[in-house]
N, C-alpha and C positions, 0 to 999 in steps of 0.2 A: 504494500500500500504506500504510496505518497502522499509526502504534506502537500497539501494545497497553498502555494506560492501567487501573486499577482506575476501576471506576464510582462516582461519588460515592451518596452514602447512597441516597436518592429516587430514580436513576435504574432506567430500565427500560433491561433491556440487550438484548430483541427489538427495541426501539423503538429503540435507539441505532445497532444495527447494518443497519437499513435509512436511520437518517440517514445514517451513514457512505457507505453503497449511492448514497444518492442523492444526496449529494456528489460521489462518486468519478462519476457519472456526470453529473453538471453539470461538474465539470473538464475531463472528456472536451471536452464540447458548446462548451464558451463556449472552450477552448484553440483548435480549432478553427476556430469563427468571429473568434479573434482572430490566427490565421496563425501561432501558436506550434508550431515542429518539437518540442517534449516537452510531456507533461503537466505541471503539477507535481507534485511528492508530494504527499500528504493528510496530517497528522498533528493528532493529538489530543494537546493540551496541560493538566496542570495548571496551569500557571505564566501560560499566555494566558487574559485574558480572556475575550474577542471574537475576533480574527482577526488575522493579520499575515501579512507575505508575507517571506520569506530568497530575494532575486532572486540571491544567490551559491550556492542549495545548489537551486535550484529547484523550493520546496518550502511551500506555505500552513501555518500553524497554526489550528488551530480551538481557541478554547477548550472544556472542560468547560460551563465555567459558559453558553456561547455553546448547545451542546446541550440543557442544562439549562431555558434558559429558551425553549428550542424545543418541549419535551417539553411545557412547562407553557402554551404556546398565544401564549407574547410573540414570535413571527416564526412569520411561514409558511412555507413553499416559496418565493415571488415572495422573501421579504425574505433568504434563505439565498440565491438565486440572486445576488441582487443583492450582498450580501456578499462573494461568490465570482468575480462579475466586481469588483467592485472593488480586490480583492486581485493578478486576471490582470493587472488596467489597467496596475499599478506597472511 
């Protein structure tokens, strides 16, 4: 589940909420292939950049600005995944 965040100005919020979609179901997939018994949470951060991991709350940060420049064409799908495992790694 995600916090619910205000969208910054430029964002598309149909488009955000299939990014969210397809996070929440890359966590699923890569939790899995990495033997983790919980997902971690999703959440949507102003304060993150980019991405960070809370291994005490069980829980990834995506930044704003992290979707933002997803929206605008700077990471694809392969570079979000890859973000997403790197954050399970920790």
């Amino acid at each position: 589940m995600t916090a619910s965040l205000p969208l910054m100005s430029n964002s598309d919020p149909i488009l955000r909420e299939k990014q969210i979609a397809f996070m929440e179901q890359k966590l699923l997939e890569l939790s899995r292939k990495a033997g983790l018994s919980n997902v971690p949470k999703l959440y949507i951060s102003r304060h993150e950049r980019l991405a960070n991991v809370n291994i005490f709350q069980h829980s990834i940060s995506i930044g704003e600005q992290f979707l933002f420049l997803w929206q605008q064409g700077k990471f694809n799908e392969e570079d979000v995944e890859a973000t997403l495992a790197h954050e399970i790694g920790h």
